[in-house]
Every structure is written in structure tokens, then in C-alpha cells.
C-alpha positions as CSV (number, residue, x, y, z in Angstrom):
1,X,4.9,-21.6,19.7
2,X,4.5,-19.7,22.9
3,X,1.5,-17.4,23.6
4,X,1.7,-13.8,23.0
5,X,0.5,-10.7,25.2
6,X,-1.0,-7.6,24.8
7,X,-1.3,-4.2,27.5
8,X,-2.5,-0.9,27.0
9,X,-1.3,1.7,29.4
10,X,-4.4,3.8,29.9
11,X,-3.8,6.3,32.6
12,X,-1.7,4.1,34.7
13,X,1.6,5.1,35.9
14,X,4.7,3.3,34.5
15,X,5.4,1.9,38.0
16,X,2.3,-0.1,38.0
17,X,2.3,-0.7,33.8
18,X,5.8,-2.1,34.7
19,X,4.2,-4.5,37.6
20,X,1.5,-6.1,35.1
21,X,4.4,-6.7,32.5
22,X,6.8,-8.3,35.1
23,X,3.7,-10.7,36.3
24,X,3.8,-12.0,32.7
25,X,7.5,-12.2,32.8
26,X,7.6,-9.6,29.5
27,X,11.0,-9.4,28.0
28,X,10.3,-7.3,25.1
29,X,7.5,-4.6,24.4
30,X,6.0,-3.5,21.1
31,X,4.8,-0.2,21.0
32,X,2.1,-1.0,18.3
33,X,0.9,3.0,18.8
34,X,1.0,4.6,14.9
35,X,1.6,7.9,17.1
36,X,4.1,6.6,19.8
37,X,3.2,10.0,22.5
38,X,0.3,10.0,25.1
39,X,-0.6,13.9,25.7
40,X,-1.8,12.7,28.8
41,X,0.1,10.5,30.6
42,X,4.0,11.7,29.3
43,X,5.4,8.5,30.5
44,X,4.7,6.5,27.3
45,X,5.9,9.3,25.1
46,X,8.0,6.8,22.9
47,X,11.6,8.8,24.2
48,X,10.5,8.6,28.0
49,X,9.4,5.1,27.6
50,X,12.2,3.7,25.6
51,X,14.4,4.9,28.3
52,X,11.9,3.6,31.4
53,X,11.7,0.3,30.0
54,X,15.4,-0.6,29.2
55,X,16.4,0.8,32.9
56,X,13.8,-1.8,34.0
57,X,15.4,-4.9,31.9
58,X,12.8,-4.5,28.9
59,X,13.8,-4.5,25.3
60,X,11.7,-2.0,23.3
61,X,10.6,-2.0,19.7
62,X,9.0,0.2,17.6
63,X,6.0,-1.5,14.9
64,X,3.4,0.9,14.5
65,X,4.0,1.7,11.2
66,X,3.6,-1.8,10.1
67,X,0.6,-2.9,13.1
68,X,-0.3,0.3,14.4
69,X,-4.3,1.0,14.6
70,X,-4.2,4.2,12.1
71,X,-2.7,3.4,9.1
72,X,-1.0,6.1,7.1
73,X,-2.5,4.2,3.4
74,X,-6.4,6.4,2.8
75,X,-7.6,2.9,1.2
76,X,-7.4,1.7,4.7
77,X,-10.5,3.5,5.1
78,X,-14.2,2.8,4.5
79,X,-16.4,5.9,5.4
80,X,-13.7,7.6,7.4
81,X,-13.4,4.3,9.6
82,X,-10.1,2.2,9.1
83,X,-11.3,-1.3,7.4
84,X,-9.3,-4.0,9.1
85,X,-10.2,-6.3,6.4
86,X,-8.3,-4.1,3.9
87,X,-5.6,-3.2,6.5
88,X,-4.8,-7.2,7.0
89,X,-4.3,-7.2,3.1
90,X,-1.3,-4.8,2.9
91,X,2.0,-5.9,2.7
92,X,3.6,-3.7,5.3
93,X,0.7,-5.4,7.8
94,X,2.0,-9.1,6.8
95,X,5.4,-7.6,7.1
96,X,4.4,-7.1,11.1
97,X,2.4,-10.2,11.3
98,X,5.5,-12.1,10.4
99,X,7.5,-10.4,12.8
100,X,4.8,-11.3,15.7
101,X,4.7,-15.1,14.1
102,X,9.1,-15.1,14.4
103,X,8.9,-13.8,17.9
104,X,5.8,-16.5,19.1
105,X,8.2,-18.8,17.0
106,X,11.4,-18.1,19.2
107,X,9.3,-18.7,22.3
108,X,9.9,-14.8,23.3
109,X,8.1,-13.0,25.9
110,X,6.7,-10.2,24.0
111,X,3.7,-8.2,24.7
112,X,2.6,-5.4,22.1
113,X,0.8,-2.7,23.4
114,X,-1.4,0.2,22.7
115,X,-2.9,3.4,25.0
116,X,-6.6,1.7,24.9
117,X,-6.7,-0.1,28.5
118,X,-9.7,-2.0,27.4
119,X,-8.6,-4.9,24.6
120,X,-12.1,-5.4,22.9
121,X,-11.8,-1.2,22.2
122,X,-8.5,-1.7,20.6
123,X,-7.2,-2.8,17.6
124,X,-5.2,-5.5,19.5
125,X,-7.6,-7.5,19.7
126,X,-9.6,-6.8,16.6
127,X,-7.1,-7.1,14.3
128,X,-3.7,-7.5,15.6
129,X,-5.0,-10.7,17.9
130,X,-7.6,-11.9,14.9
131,X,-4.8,-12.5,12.8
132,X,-2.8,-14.3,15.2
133,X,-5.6,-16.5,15.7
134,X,-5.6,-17.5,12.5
135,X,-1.6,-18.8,12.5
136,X,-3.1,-20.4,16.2
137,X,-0.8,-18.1,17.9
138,X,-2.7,-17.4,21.2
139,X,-3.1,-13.6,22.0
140,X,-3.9,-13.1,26.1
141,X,-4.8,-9.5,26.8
142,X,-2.9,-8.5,30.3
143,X,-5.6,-6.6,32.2
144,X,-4.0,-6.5,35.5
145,X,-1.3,-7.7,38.1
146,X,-1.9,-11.2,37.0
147,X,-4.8,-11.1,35.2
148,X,-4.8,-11.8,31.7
149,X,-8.0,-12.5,29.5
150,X,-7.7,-14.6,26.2
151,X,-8.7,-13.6,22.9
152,X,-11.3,-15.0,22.6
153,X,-13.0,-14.0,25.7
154,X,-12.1,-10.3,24.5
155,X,-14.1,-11.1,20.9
156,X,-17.2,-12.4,23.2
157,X,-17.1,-9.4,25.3
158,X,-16.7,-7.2,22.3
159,X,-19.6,-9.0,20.5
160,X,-21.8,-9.4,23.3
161,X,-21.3,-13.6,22.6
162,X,-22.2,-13.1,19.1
163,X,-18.9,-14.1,17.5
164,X,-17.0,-12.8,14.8
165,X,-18.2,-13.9,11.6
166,X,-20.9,-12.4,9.6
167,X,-23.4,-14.8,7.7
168,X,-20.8,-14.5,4.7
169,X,-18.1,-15.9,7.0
170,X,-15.8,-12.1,6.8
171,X,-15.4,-10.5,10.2
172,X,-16.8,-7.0,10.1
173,X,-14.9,-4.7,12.1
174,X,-14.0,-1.1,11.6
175,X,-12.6,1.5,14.0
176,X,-14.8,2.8,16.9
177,X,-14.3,6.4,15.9
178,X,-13.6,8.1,12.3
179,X,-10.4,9.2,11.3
180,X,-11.4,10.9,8.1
């Protein structure tokens, strides 16, 4: 099983997104964005970046219907925050787990990615790299030219060291902002 990588384009420009991905050796992206456009940086409009990515050698596929961070499915939501416990119940979720688990399987260079530049913000590494965690398929969150941090320094920096487990043993995590 090889390790598995996640980016999030932030403001950068695709010149130096497409530097961090080629420092991994990335062979295929997956756009794990429910809404595949960026208002503000028009390079990773889903069209624009499709086409950027396979003139640089990159194979580009489409999952945020099945792993994106804001599902389409209202009893995904607790209080207007998306429940990632309930969201790692649904079917088309495992359907995208799965996928991830195949591609770690076939040894590919994959790295999925979001807009949120910082992983413990994003539902990379809250859900997406959680899960993986729990098939022990390593998740490292490419932060740089180079630079990579694992999954579980993310959780560490997200929980202030704290962990991820409540007293009950159920991880606890809901979207930063509310969606309903």
C-alpha cells in the first residue's frame, strides 16, 4: 500500500501548486471540492484546471460528489454543521473511500485536494484522512515544495495535542462554519 497525499491550492498560482505536486511525484489529482470553481483564484475552476493539469502530465479526476466536504444529503447535518460521523456512514462516501483504498492499493501517486491551504481546516484531514487511517493507509498533507506533514501531526495541530477521540471513543468533528 503506498502513502497517499493531500494539497489545497489556497491562493497559490498553478505554476507553484504544480511545483509542490511534482516534488511528490503526483500522477493523478482528485479534485475532492463538492463545488469544483474558486471565485478567486480562476485557475482551479474545474475546466481551466482539468486542462492545466493534463498539459503538465497530470491525470485529473473528479470525486466530490462522493468525498467532497459539503455533501448535497441535509441528514449530513447537525445544527447547520456537516457531521462527518454521519457523512462516513453513507454509501456514496464508502463508494469514494474504496476508490482512495484501490488507488493506495495500486501503489498510484494520487493526491486529492481541496481550496483550504491549511489541512487541519479541511475536511482532508478530518474526515477524508481519518478514514484512511483506519484502513492504515497513510495520508501526508503536502504543505510546500517538499514539505509534507503526516496525518497525524495535522490531528495534533488541529487538537492542540489532545487527540481525536472523545471519552466515548467517537471522534467529534463537524465543519468549521455552517452551511444551513
Amino acid at each position: 500500500m503506498s502513502t497517499l497525499y493531500s494539497i489545497g491550492h489556497g491562493n497559490k498560482s498553478f505554476d507553484e501548486f504544480d511545483r509542490e505536486l511534482r516534488s511528490f511525484d503526483i500522477q493523478y489529482l482528485i479534485d475532492v471540492r463538492t463545488k469544483p470553481f474558486s471565485k478567486w483564484n480562476p485557475s482551479f475552476n474545474q475546466e481551466i484546471l482539468k486542462y492545466l493539469l493534463q498539459g503538465n502530465g497530470y491525470t485529473y479526476v473528479y470525486m466530490g460528489d462522493l468525498i467532497g466536504g459539503l455533501p448535497n444529503d441535509p441528514s449530513c447535518y447537525t445544527d447547520g454543521h456537516i457531521d462527518y460521523s454521519k457523512v462516513r456512514e453513507k454509501d456514496f462516501f464508502r463508494k469514494g473511500i474504496d476508490r482512495l483504498l484501490t488507488a493506495a492499493e495500486k501503489e498510484l501517486r494520487v493526491a486529492i485536494m481541496c481550496s483550504e491551504s491549511e489541512p487541519e481546516k479541511c475536511h482532508r484531514s478530518k474526515l477524508i484522512g481519518q478514514e484512511l487511517l483506519k484502513h492504515n493507509i497513510p495520508l501526508n498533507h503536502i504543505v510546500g515544495i517538499g514539505k509534507s506533514l503526516s496525518q497525524e501531526t495535522v490531528m495534533a495541530i488541529l487538537t492542540k495535542g489532545a487527540g481525536t477521540m472523545t471519552l466515548f471513543g467517537e471522534e467529534t468533528f463537524v465543519s468549521r462554519k455552517s452551511y444551513m
